[in-house]
C-alpha positions in Angstrom: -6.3 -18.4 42.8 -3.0 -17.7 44.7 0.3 -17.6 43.7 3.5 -16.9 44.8 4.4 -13.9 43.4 8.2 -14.0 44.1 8.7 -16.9 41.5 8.5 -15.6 37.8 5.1 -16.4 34.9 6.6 -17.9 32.2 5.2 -17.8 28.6 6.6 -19.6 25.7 5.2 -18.4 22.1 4.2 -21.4 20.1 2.8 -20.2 16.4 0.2 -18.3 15.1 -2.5 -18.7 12.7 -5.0 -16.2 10.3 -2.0 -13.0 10.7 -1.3 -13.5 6.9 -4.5 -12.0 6.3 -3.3 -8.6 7.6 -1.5 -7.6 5.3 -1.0 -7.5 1.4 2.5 -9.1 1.9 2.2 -12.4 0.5 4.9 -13.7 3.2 6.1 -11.8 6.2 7.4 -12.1 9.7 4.7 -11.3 12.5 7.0 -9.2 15.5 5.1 -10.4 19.0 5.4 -8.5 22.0 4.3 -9.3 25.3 4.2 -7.0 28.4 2.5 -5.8 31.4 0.2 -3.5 31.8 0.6 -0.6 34.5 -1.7 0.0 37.3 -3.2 2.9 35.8 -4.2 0.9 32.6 -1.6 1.4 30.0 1.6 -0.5 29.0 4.4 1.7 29.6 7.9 0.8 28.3 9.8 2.2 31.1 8.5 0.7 34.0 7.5 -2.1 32.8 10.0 -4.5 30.5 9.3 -6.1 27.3 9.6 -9.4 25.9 9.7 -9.4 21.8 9.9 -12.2 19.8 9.9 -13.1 16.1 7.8 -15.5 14.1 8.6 -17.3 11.2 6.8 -16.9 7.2 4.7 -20.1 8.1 3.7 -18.7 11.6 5.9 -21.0 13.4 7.8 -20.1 16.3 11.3 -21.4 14.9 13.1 -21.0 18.8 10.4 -22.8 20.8 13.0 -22.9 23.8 12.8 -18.9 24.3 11.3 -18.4 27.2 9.6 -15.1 28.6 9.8 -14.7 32.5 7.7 -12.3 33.8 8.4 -11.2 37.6 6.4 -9.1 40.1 2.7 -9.7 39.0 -0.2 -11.3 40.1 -3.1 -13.2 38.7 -5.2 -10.2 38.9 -2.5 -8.3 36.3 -3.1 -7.7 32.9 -0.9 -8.8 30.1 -0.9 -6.7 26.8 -0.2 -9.3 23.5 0.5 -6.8 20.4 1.4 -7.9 16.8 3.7 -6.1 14.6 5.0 -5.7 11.0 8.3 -4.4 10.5 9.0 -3.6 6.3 12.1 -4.7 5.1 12.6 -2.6 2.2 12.5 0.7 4.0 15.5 2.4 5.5 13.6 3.4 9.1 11.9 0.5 9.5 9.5 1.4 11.6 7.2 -1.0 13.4 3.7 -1.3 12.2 0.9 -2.4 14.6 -0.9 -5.1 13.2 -2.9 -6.6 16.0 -3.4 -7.0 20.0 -4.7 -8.3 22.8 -5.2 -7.8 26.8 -6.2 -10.7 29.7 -5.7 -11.2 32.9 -3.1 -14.0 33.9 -6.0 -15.8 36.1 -8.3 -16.3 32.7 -4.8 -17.2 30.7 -4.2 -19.8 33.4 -8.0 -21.0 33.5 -9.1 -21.3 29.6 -5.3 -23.3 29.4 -6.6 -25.5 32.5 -9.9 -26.1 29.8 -8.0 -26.4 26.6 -4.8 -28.5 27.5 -1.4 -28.0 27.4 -1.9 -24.9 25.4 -4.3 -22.0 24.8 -5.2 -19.7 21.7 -5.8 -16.3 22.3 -7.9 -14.5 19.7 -6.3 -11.6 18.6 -8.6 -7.7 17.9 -7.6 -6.1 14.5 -7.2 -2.8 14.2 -10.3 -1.1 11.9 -8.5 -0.8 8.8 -7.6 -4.7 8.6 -11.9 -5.5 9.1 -12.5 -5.2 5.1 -9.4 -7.9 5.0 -11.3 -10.7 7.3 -14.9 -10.2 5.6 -14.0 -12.8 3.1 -11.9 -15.1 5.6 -13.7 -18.4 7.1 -15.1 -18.2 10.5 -11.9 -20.7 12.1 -9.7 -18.8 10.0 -9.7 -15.4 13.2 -6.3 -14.1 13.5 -4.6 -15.9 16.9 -2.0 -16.7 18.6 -1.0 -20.1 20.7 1.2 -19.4 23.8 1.8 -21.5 27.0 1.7 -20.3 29.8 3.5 -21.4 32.9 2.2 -20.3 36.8 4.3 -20.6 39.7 3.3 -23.8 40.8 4.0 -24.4 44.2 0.7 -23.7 45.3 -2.4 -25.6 43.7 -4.6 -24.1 41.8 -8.7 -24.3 42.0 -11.5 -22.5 40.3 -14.7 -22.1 42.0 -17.7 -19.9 41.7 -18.7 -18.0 44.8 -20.7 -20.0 47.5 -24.2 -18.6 48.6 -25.3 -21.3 51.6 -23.3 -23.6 54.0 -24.4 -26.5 51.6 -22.2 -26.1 49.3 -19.2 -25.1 51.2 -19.9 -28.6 53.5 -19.5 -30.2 49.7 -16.7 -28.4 48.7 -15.0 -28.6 51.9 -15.8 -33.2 51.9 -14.3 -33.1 48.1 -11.1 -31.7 49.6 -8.5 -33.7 51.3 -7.8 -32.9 55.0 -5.0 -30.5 55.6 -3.6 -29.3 58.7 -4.6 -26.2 60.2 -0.4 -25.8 61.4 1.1 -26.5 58.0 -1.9 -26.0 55.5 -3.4 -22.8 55.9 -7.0 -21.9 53.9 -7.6 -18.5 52.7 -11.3 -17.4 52.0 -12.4 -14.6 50.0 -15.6 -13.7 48.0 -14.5 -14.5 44.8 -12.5 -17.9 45.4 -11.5 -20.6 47.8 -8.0 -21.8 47.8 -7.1 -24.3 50.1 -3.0 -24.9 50.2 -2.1 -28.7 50.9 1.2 -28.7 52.6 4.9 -29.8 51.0 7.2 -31.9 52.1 10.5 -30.9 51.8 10.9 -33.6 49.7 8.7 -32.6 46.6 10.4 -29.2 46.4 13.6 -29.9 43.6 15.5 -27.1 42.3 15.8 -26.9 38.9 18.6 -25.2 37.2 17.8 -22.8 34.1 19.9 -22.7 31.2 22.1 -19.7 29.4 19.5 -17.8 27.7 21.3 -16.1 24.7 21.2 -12.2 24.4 20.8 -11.7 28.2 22.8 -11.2 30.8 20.6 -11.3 33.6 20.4 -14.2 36.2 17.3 -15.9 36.1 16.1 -16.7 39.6 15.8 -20.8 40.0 12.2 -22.6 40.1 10.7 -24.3 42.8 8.4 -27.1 41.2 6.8 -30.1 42.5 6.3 -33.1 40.7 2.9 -32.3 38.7 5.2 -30.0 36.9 7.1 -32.9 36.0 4.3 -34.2 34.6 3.3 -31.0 32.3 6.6 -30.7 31.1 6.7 -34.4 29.8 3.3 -34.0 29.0 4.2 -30.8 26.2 4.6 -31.1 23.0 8.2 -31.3 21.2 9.9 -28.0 20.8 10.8 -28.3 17.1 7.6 -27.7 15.6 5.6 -30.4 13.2 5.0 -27.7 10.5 8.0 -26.9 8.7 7.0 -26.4 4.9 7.1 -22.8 4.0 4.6 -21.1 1.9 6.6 -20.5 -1.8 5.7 -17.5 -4.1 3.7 -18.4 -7.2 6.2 -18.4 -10.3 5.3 -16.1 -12.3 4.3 -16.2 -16.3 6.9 -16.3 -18.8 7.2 -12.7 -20.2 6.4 -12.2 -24.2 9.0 -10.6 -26.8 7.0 -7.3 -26.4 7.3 -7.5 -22.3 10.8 -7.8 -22.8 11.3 -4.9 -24.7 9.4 -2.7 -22.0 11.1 -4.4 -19.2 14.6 -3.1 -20.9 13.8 0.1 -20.0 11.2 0.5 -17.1 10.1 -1.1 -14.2 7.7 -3.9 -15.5 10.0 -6.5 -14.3 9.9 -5.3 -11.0 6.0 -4.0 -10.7 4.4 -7.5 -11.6 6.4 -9.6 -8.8 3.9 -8.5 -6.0 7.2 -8.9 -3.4 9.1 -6.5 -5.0 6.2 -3.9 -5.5 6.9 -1.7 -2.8 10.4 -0.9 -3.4 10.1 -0.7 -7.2 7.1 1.8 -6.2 9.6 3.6 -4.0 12.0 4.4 -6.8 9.5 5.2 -9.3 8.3 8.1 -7.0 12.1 9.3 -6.6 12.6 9.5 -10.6 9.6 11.7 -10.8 10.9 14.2 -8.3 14.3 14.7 -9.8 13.0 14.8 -12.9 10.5 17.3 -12.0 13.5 19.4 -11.3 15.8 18.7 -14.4 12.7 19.7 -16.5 11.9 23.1 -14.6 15.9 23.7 -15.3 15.7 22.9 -19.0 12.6 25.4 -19.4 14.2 28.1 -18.1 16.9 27.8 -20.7 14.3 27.3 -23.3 12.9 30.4 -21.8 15.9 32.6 -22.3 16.9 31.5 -25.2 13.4 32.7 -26.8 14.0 36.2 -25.0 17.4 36.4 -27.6 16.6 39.4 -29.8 17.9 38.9 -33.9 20.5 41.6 -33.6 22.4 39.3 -31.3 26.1 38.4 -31.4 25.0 34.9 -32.6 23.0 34.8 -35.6 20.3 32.1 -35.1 19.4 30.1 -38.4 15.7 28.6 -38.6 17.1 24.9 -38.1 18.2 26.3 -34.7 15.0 27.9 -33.9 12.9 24.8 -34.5 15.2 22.7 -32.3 15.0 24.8 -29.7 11.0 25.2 -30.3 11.1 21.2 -29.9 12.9 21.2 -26.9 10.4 23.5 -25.7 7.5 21.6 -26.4 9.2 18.4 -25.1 9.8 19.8 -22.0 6.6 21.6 -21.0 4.8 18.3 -22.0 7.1 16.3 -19.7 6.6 18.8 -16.7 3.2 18.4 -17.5 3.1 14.6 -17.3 5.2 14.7 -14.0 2.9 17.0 -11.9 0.2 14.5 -13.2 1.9 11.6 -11.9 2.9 13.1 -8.5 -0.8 14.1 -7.7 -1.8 11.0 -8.7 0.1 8.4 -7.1 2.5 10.3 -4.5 0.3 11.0 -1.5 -2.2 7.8 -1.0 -1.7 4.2 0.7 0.7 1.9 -1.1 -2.6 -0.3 -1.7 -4.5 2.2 -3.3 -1.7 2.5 -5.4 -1.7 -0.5 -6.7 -5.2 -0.3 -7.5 -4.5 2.8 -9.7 -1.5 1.1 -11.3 -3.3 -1.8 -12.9 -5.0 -1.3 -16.7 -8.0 -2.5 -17.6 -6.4 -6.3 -18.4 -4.9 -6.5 -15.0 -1.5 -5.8 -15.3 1.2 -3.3 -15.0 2.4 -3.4 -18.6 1.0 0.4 -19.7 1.3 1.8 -16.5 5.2 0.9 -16.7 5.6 2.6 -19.6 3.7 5.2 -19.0 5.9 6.3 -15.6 9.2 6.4 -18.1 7.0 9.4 -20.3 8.6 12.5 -18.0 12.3 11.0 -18.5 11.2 10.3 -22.1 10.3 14.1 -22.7 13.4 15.2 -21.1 15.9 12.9 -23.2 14.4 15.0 -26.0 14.3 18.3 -24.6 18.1 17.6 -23.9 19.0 16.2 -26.8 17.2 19.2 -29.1 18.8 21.8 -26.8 22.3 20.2 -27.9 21.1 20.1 -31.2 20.4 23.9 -31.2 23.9 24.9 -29.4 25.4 22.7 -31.4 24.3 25.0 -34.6 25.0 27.5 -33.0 28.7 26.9 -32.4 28.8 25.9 -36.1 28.4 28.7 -37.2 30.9 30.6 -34.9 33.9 28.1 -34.7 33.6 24.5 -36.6 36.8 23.3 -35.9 36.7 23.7 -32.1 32.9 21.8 -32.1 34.3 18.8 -34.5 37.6 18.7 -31.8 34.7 18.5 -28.6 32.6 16.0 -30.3 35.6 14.0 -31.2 37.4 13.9 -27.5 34.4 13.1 -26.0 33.2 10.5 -28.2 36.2 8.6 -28.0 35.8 8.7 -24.0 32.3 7.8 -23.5 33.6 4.7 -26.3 36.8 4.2 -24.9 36.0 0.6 -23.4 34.9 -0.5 -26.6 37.7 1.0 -28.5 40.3 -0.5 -26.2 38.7 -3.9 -26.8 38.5 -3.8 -30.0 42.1 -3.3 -30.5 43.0 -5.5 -27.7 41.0 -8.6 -30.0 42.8 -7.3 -33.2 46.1 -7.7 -31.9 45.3 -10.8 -30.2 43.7 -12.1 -33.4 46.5 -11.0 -35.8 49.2 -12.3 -33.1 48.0 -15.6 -33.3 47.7 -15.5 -37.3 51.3 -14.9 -37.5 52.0 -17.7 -35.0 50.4 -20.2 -37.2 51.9 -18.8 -40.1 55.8 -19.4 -38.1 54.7 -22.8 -37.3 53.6 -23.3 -40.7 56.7 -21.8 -42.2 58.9 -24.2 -39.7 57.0 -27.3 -40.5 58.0 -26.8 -44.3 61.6 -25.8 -43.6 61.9 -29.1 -41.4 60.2 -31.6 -43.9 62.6 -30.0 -46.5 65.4 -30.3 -44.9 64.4 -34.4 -43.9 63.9 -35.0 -47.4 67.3 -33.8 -48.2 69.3 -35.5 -45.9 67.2 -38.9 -46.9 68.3 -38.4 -50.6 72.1 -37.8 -49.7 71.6 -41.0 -47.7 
């Protein structure tokens, strides 16, 4: 196979099929990537550049005119097809590898010869997606379709090695005669190219568009007129599957799901899309409320060290407040280290896993994530109960002032509402009572003048 390999490979990403089995994401948007490898074996991303693209939900590649041209290589080169998932709930966003693949451009070029106009290429998973594809159907592999597009002013053959003169007489009587002046024939062990010669008139020059988001000149294609005939032979650009895959609706939630959802996460946990990020904020509350509770015991803690011949004299109201506080908050702390063990530092699928109850939903496990911020609300609110006592019995005027300024801020909205509906109310009760008043005054006053009439 020979090439010339000062014109550019094109590839053009079609769709892709089986990636949706990668990943626990109902629907999500494969990242492909396709570059060269280096001579020493690798892909390196600064010496070599690289072409990304994005599919769509359904697999579909919705900008089937992107075109990647690849310059400086030769059929012997390898190409490096990777598959990525990018989360778009996190802040980093860091790109996940989901799947790749490596070929030479000579076996691209051949098994798309065999197929048609296009060729799959099966895609290797990494080891921790295998347990996902046990279950799959055998035509169901993760791939990808691309096309793949050979500077073509040389034509291509595949042939197997000769052994004897026999069958290069055969091969050589299959051919057409070329000219040893203008057609020259390379030989080698591996393959037998022989080059017909081109009249001027077959080369045409065929202008490339803008590409958007580059810069870059793209060098101009010599084709002949079998190229002609591929391109008309393609398929369409816009591709023939456009329905995307919708989310299952879920189940109505009961009167007693409602009431949960008002106050937790349960809303958020059973819609498997927003999982993650509900997951995400869960795991947030428990760390800053690990920290409000290890605050609140070490008041609790000082406040038990107060010996009884103190300047404040502690009644036993006060001391079982501040022993309920106490309780409420070591049980809380308790229930947060539990949680943070339990679900902080393993996969995102294992937590879900761990999440469910024994019926298959999220429903207890939503409630029971809100127990830590439950034990604090009462910690905090029997550690105000006991300073509150406290300053009763030291100053009661100054604690019913307090309670009574910041009451009416924390209600002002409501308070300002309120009166803003009275007075609206009792302004337009004293309308209706003018108009009333002027409607009487007038139909006396008509009845009048009639009678002195």
């Amino acid at each position: 196979m020979r090439t010339n390999e000062s014109e550019p490979w094109c590839f053009t990403v079609l769709r892709s099929s089986g990636l949706h089995l990668l990943r626990p994401e109902k629907s999500w948007r494969p990242i492909i990537t396709i570059q060269v490898e280096s001579k020493g074996g690798s892909v390196d991303c600064d010496a070599t550049p690289c072409h990304e693209t994005t599919l769509g939900s359904d697999g579909q590649n919705p900008n089937q005119k992107e075109v990647f041209y690849i310059h400086d290589v030769s059929p012997h080169s390898k190409i490096s097809i990777k598959v990525w998932h990018r989360s778009q709930s996190k802040k980093k966003r860091k790109k996940i590898l989901v799947a790749n693949a490596c070929h030479m451009l000579r076996d691209l070029v051949k098994e798309q010869n065999e197929a048609g106009q296009c060729l799959d290429v099966r895609l290797n998973t990494l080891p921790c997606n295998v347990k996902r594809l046990k279950g799959a159907r055998p035509g169901m592999w993760p791939k990808l379709s691309l096309r793949v597009r050979p500077p073509s002013i040389a034509k291509l053959h595949y042939e197997e090695p000769l052994s004897d003169d026999d069958d290069l007489s055969c091969y050589s009587e299959s051919m057409p005669p070329t000219p040893t002046s203008t057609g020259p024939t390379l030989s080698s062990q591996g393959d037998i190219i022989i080059l017909p010669p081109l009249a001027e008139q077959e080369l045409k020059r065929r202008l490339q568009p803008y590409i958007i988001d580059s810069d870059d000149e793209m060098t101009p294609l010599l084709i002949d007129d079998d190229s002609e005939a591929y391109l008309n032979s393609a398929p369409p650009i816009l591709p023939q599957y456009s329905e995307t895959e919708k989310p299952q609706d879920l189940p109505a939630m009961g009167v007693m799901q409602r009431v949960i959802a008002s106050f937790t996460m349960y809303a958020e946990l059973r819609d498997e899309t927003h999982y993650e990020r509900a997951f995400s904020r869960q795991q947030l509350e428990w760390a800053y409320i690990g920290g409000l509770l290890t605050a609140m015991a070490a008041v609790d803690t000082a406040v038990f060290s107060i010996s009884p011949d103190t300047l404040f004299a502690i009644s036993p109201i006060a001391r079982s407040f501040i022993a309920l506080s106490s309780t409420a908050c070591g049980l809380g702390i308790f229930c947060d280290v539990w949680f943070i063990f339990r679900y902080n530092f393993i996969p995102l699928d294992t937590a879900r896993v761990r999440s469910r109850d024994m019926f298959g939903s999220y429903f207890f496990f939503s409630l029971q994530a809100r127990v830590p911020i439950i034990c604090m609300l009462m910690s905090g609110m029997s550690l105000m109960a006991f300073l509150g006592v406290v300053a009763w019995s030291v100053w009661p005027t100054g604690l019913l002032v307090m309670c009574f300024l910041v009451g009416v801020l924390m209600t002002l909205q409501f308070l300002v509402f309120g009166a803003w509906w009275f007075v609206g109310k009792v302004t337009c009760a004293v309308k209706k009572v003018g108009n009333a008043i002027k409607w009487v005054v007038g139909r006396g006053s008509r009845e009048g003048t009639s009678n002195s009439a």
